[in-house]
matplotlib code that plots the C-alpha trace (Angstrom):
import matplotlib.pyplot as plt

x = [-23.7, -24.2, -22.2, -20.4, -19.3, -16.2, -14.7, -11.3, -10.0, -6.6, -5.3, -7.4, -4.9, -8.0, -7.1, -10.0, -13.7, -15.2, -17.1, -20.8, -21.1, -19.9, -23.0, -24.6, -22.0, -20.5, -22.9, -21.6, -19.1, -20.8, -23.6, -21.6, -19.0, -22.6, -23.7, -20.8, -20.7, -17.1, -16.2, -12.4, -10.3, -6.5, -6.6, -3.6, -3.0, -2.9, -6.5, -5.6, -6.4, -2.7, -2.0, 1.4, 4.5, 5.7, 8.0, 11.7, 10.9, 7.8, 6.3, 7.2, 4.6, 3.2, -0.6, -3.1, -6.6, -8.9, -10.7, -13.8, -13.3, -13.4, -17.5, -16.7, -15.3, -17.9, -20.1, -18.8, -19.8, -16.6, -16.4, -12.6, -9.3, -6.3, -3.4, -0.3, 1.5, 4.3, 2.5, 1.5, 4.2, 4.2, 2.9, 5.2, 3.4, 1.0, -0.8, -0.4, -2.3, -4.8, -5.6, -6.1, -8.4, -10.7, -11.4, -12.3, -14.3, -16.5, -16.7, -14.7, -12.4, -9.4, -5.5, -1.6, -1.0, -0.8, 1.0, 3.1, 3.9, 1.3, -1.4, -0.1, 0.1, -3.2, -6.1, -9.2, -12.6, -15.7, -19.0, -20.8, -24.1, -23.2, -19.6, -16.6, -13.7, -10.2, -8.6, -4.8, -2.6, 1.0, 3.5, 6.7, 7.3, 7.8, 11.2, 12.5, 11.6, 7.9, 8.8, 6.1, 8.4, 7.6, 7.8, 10.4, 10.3, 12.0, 11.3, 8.2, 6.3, 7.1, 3.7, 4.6, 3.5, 3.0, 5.8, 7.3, 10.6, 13.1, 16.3, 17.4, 20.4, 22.3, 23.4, 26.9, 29.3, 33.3, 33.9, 31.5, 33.0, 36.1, 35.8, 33.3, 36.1, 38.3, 35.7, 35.6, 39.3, 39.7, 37.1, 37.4, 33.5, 33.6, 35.5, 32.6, 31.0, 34.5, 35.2, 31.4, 32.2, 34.8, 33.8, 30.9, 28.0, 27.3, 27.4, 30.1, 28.8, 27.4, 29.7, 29.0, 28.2, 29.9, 28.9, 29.7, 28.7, 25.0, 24.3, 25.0, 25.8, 26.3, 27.6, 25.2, 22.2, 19.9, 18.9, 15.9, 16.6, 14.5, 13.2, 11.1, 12.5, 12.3, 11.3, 8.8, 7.3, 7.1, 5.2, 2.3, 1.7, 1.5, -0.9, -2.9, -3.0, -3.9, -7.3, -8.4, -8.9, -11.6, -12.8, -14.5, -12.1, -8.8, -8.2, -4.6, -4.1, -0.2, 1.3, 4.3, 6.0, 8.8, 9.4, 11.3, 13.2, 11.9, 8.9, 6.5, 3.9, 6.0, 5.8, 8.4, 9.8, 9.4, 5.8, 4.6, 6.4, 4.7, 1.4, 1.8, 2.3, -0.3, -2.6, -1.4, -1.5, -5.5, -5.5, -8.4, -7.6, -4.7, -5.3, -2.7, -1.3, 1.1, 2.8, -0.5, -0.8, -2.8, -0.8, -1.4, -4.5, -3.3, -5.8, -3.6, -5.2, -8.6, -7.9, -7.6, -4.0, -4.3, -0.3, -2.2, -5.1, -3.8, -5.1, -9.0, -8.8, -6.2, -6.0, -2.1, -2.6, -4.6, -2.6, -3.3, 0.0, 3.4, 6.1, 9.4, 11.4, 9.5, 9.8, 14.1, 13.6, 13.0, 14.4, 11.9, 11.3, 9.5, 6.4, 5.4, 1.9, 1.1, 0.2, 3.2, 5.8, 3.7, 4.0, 7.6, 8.4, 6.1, 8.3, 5.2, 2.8, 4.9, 6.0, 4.7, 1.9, -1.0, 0.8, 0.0, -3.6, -2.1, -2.8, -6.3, -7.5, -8.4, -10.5, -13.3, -13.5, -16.8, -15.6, -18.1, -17.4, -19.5, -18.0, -14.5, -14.0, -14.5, -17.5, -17.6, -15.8, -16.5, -14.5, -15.6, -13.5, -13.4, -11.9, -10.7, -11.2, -8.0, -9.3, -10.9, -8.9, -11.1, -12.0, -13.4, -10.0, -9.1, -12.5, -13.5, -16.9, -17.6, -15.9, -17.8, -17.1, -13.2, -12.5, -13.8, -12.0, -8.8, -8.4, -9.8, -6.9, -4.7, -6.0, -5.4, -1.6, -0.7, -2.0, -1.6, 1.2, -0.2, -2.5, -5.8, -8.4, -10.9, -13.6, -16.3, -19.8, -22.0, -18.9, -18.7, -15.1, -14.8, -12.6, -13.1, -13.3, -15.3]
y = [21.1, 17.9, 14.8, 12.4, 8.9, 7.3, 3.8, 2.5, -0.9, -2.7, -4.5, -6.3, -8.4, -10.0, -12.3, -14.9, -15.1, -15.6, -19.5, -19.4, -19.7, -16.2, -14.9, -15.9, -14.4, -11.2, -9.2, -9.4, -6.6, -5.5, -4.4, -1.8, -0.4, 0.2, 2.7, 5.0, 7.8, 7.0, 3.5, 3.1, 0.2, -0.7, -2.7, -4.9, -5.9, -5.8, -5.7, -7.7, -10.6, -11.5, -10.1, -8.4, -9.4, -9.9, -7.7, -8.4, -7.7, -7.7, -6.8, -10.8, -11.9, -11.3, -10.3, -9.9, -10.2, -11.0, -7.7, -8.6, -10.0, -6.6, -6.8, -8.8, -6.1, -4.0, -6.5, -4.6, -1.1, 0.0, 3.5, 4.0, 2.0, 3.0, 2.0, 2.8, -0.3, -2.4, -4.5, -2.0, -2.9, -6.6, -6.5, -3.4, -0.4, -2.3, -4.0, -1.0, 1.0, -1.5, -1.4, 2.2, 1.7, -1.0, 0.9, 4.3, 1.8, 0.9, 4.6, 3.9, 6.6, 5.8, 7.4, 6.5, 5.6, 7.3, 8.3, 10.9, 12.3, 14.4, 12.3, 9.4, 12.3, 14.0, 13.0, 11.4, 13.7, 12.1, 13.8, 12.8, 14.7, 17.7, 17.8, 16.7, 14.6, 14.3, 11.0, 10.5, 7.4, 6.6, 3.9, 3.6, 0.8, 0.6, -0.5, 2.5, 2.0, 2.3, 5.6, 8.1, 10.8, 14.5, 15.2, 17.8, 19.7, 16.6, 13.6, 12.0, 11.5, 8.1, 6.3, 5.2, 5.2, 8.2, 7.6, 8.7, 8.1, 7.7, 8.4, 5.5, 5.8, 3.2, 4.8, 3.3, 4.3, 5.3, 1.7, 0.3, 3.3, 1.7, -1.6, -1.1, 1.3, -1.6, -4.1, -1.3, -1.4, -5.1, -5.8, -2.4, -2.5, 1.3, 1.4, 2.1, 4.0, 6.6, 6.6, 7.6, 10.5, 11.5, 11.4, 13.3, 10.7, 10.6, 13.6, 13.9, 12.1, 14.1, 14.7, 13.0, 9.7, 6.7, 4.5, 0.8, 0.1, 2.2, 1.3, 4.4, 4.8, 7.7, 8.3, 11.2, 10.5, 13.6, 11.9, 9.8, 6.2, 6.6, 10.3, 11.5, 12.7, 16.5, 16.9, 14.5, 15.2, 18.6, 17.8, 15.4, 18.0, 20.8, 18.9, 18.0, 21.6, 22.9, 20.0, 21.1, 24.8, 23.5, 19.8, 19.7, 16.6, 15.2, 11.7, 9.3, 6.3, 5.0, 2.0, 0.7, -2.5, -0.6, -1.4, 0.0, -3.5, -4.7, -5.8, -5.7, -4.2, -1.1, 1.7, 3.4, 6.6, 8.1, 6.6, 9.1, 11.8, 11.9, 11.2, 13.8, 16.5, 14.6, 15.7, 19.3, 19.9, 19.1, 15.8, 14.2, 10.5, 8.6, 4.7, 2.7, -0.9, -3.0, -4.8, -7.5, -7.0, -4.6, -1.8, 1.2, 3.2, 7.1, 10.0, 13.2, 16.9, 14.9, 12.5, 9.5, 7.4, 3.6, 2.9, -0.4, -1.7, -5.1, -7.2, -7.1, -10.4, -12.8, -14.6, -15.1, -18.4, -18.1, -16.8, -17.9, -17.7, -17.0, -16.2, -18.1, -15.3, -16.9, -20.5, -20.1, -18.4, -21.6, -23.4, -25.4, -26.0, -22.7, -24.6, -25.4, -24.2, -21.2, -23.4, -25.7, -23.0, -21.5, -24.9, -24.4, -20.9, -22.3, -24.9, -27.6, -25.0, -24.6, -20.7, -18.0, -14.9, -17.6, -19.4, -17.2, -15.7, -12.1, -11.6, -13.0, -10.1, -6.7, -4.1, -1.8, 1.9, 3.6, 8.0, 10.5, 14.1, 17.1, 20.5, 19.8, 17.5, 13.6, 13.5, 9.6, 6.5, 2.7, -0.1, -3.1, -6.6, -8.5, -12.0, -13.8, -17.1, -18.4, -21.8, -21.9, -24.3, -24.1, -20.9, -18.9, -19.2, -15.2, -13.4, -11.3, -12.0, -9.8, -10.9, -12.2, -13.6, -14.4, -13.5, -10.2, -9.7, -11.1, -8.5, -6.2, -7.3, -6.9, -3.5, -2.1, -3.7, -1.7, 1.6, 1.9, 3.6, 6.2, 7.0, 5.1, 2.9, 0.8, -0.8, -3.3, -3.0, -5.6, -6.7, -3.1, -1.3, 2.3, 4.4, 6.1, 9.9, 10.0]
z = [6.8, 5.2, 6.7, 4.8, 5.5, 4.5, 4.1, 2.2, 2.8, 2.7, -0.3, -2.6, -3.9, -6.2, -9.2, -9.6, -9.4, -6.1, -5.8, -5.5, -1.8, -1.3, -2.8, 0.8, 2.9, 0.9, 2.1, 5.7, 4.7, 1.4, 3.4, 5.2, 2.7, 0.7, 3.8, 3.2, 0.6, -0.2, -0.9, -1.8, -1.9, -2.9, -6.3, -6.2, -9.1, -12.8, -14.8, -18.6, -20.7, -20.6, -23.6, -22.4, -21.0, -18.0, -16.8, -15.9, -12.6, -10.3, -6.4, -5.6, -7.8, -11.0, -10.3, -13.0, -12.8, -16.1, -17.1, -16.6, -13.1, -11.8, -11.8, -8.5, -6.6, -7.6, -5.7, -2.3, -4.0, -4.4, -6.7, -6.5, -6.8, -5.5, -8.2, -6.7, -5.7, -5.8, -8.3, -10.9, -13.1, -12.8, -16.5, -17.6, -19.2, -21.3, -17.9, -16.2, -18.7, -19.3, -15.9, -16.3, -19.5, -18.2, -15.0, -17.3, -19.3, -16.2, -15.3, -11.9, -10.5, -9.8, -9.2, -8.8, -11.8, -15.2, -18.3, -16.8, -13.6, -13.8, -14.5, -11.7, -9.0, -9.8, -7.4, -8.2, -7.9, -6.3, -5.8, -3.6, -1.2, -2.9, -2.0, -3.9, -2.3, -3.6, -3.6, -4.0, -3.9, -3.5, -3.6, -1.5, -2.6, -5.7, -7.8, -9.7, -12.9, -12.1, -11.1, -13.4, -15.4, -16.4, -20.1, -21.8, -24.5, -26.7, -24.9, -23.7, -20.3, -18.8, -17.4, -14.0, -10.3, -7.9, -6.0, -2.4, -1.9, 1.6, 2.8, 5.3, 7.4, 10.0, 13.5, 14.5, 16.8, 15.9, 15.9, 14.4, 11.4, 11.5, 11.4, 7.7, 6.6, 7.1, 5.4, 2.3, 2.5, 2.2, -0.3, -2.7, -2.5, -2.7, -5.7, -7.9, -5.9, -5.2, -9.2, -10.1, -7.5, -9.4, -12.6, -11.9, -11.8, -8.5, -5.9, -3.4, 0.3, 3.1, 5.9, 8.8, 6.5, 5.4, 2.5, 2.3, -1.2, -1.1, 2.4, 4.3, 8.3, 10.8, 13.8, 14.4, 17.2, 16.2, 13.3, 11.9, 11.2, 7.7, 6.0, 3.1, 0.0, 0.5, -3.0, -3.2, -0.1, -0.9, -3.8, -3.1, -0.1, -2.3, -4.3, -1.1, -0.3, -4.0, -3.9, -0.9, -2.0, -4.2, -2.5, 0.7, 1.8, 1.0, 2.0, 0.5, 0.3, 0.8, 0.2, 1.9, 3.0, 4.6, 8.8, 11.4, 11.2, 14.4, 13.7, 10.4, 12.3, 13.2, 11.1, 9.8, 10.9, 7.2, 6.8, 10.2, 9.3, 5.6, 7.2, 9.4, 6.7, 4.9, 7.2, 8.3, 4.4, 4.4, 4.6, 6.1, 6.8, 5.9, 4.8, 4.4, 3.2, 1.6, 4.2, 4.1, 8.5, 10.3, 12.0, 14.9, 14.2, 15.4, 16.0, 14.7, 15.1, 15.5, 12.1, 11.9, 10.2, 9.5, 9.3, 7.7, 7.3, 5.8, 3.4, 2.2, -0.2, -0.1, -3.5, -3.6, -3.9, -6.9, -9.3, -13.2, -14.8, -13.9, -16.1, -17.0, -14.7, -11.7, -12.3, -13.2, -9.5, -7.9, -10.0, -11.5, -15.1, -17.1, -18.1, -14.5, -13.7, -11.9, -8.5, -9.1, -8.9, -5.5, -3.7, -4.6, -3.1, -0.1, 0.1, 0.1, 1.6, 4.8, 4.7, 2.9, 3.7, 3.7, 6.4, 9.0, 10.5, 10.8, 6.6, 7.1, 10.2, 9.0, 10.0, 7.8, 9.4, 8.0, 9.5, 9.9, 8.5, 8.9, 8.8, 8.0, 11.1, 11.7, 14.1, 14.4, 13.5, 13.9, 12.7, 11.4, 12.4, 8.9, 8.7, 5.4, 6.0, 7.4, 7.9, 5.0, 2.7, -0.4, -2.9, 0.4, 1.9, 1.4, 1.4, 3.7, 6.1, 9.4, 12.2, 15.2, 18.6, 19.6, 16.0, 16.5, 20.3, 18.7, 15.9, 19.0, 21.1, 18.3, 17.3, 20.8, 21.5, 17.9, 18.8, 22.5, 22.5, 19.9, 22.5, 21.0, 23.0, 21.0, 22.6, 21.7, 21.3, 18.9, 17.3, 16.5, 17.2, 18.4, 19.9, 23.2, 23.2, 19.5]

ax = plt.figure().add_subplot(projection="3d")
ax.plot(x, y, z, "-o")
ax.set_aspect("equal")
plt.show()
């Protein structure tokens, strides 16, 4: 049977055009994502002419990219873009559709997003060698209002985001029980909460939980710190399992900034069990992002999960506007520029995700798939110009040298103790035992 080859990136978090010395060094990574059959990134953020509003709220910061712009990312070869982010709603419905229109204009596949539930949830079909692929993406993410809704028979589909979302839950001890039963008793922070029980617009708590406000805590030890939504999970596996009946692969792409709340590279425990079912539903790689650092790489049943794959441009720093919501934020006057009001939530250019290396590190697998099975896999170090100061600071080049054995070094700390070895050959990454 015929093989096929396979790359998807982290996020593109893309908003400006990339300065003429790139032209000379793009094809350090362009080069390779061109080899594979399937070329998928995460397109993170909006694609308008800033003809809407911004939205009340946003994923930290309002992203939008000119339309036209996106003939830069097609430079790499991309064919699809992943949608569903925390950022697809930065410019409400109108920049959420448009996004969806100028990629359809361009012929580009894409999926996540949509006009209904429906539409975000369905995958994107690419053929490719003869074969066709299914490509889904999801956001967990997202804020609530995102959320993509189902139509009835009176009221119309919401456009939204293909969403996932989580149950978390804080293990206490009896103690710990009483002493936030006093705090709820002392402050009435419940009060809401108890009187919207009672009235019949929220459902009656779980036994075994206790809710201070809507953070909620257990005593019980047999339980998962964080869980997928049953329904929603259920779902987006059904619909992995319905594509693969008539697609020779199934690969997602999932976006999540969530941790276990130790450390940002640690995944959370909701995020492995969903890939998991991801990939006992058909699934036949998992690539994830949103939290802008690499995390583990784990071989499950043979396939491979990226927990993260981090960021594949870094352009936060480039934004063109910002809206009056933003500046009020930092509490600077509404007519500041778009750079102004970043040196201001950097504090003078002293915290913030361009501050630290970790952003700037990523890695580009290109999998091999013949028969149903990935026969091969090699990962490609990419660094985005950290030290870089000027328009290349954020774009990704190969790696080489002790940049390459430093995302190495990186790569193998995260996964050990998922059981995965990487070793290095020509700047090259593989894993031992494929």
């Amino acid at each position: 049977m015929t093989k096929l080859t396979v790359t998807s990136t982290g996020d593109s978090l893309f908003v400006a055009r990339f300065p003429e010395e790139y032209a000379g060094k793009i094809d350090s990574v362009a080069d390779f994502i061109k080899s594979c059959d399937i070329r998928m990134t995460n397109l993170e953020t909006n694609l308008s002419d800033f003809q809407f509003y911004g939205n009340q709220y946003s994923g930290g910061t309002w992203l939008n990219t000119r339309s036209k712009y996106i003939e830069e990312l097609f430079r790499y070869g991309f064919h699809y873009f992943g949608n569903a982010n925390n950022h697809c709603m930065d410019y409400s419905y109108g920049g959420m559709l448009s996004t969806i229109d100028v990629l359809e204009s361009y012929g580009m596949a894409h999926s996540g997003t949509g006009r209904s539930l429906e539409e975000a949830a369905k995958p994107a079909i690419i053929e490719a060698k003869g074969m066709k692929t299914a490509v889904f993406a999801v956001d967990a993410s997202f804020n609530n209002p995102s959320m993509a809704g189902k139509a009835t028979h009176f009221l119309k589909a919401r456009p939204g985001v293909n969403y996932l979302r989580h149950d978390t839950v804080y293990k206490v001890d009896e103690a710990d029980v009483a002493n936030l039963k006093a705090i709820a008793a002392k402050t009435h922070i419940n009060f809401t909460r108890e009187r919207n029980i009672a009235t019949g617009f929220k459902t009656p708590d779980p036994e075994g939980y206790f809710f201070l406000g809507d953070i909620k805590f257990t005593t019980k030890t047999d339980v998962p710190s964080t869980k997928c939504n049953v329904a929603d999970l259920a779902r987006i596996t059904s619909a992995i399992r319905a594509a693969k009946e008539s697609c020779d692969y199934v690969f997602l792409l999932i976006h999540c900034h969530n941790s276990d709340n130790m450390a940002v590279v640690n995944p959370p425990d909701y995020l492995k069990e969903f890939a998991h079912a991801c990939i006992d539903a058909g699934a036949g790689a998992i690539f994830g992002g949103g939290c802008h650092q690499l995390r583990p790489m784990e071989l499950y049943k043979g396939f491979p999960i990226f927990y993260s794959l981090g960021d594949f441009i870094y352009q936060g720093l480039k934004v063109e506007y910002l809206p009056a919501d933003f500046m009020e934020q930092y509490k600077i006057d509404i007519y500041s520029t778009a750079e102004q009001a970043l040196f201001a939530r950097s504090r003078g250019n002293k915290v913030g995700l361009h501050c630290d290396k970790k952003n700037y590190q990523t890695i580009l697998p290109k999998l091999e798939f013949e028969n149903g099975k990935m026969t091969a896999m090699q990962l490609m170090p990419v660094y985005l110009n950290f030290d870089r100061k000027d328009d290349m600071n954020g774009l990704p080049t190969a790696a080489h040298g002790d940049e390459a054995a430093e995302i190495l070094d990186m790569m193998n700390t995260l996964s050990a103790p998922y059981g995965v070895k990487l070793t290095m050959e020509n700047d090259m990454m593989r894993a031992t035992g494929i």
